[in-house]
C-alpha positions in Angstrom: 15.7 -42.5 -1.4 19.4 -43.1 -2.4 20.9 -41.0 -5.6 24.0 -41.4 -7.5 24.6 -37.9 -9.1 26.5 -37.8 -12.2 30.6 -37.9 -11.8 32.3 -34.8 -11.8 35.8 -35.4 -14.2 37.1 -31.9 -13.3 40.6 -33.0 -11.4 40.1 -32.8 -7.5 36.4 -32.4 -7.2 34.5 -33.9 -4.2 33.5 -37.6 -5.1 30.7 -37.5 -2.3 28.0 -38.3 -5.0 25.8 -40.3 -3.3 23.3 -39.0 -1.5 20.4 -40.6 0.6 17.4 -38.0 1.0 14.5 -38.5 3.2 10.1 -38.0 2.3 10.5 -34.5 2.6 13.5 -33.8 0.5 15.9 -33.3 3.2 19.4 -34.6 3.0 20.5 -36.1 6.1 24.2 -38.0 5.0 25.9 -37.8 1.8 28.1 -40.9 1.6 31.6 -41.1 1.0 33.3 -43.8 -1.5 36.0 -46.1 0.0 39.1 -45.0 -0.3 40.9 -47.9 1.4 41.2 -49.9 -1.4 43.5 -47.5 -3.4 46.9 -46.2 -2.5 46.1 -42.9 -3.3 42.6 -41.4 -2.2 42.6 -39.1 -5.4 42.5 -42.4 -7.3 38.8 -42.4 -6.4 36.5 -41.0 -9.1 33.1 -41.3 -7.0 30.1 -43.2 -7.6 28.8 -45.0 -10.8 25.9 -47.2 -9.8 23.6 -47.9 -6.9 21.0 -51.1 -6.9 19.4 -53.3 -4.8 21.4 -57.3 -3.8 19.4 -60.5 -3.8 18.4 -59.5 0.2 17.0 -56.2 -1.1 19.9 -54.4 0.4 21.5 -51.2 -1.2 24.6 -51.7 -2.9 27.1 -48.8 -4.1 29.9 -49.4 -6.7 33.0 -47.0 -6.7 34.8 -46.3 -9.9 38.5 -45.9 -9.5 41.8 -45.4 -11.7 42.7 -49.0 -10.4 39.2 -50.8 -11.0 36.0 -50.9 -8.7 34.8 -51.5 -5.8 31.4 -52.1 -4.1 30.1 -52.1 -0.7 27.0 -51.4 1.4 26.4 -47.8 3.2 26.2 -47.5 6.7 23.7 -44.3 6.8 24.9 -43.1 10.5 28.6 -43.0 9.6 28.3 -42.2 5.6 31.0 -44.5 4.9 30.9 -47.8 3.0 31.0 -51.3 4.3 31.8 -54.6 3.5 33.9 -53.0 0.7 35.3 -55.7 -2.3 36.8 -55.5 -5.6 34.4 -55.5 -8.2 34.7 -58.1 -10.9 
């Protein structure tokens, strides 16, 4: 199961808020928004959404102070891939 918790706005809190949780509740990768796209990684506010694409894969979108950008996760790194502006 993939969560989006709610975004923290307190100034430099983690903006790991995506979390992927398995049947029995455990948490095996929390995933970490792009900061590539941004010049400066405090510039990334976190997570907004989560759904699925047309293929049924899981998309994340990152909210930033320069716009947004979405991507899929890769669960064994906790990064996201594929990463592009959000229009």
């Amino acid at each position: 199961m993939l969560v989006v918790e709610a975004l923290d706005d307190t100034p430099y809190t983690p903006t790991d808020n995506a979390v992927v949780y398995e049947a029995d509740g455990t948490e095996p990768v929390r995933l970490a928004p792009p900061r590539d796209p941004v010049a400066e990684p405090s510039w990334v506010f976190g997570f907004s959404t989560a759904h699925l694409d047309a293929r049924g894969r899981p998309v994340l979108v990152a909210a930033t102070q320069v716009g947004d950008f979405w991507g899929h996760p890769d669960l064994e790194s906790g990064t996201i891939v594929d990463v592009q502006e959000w229009c």
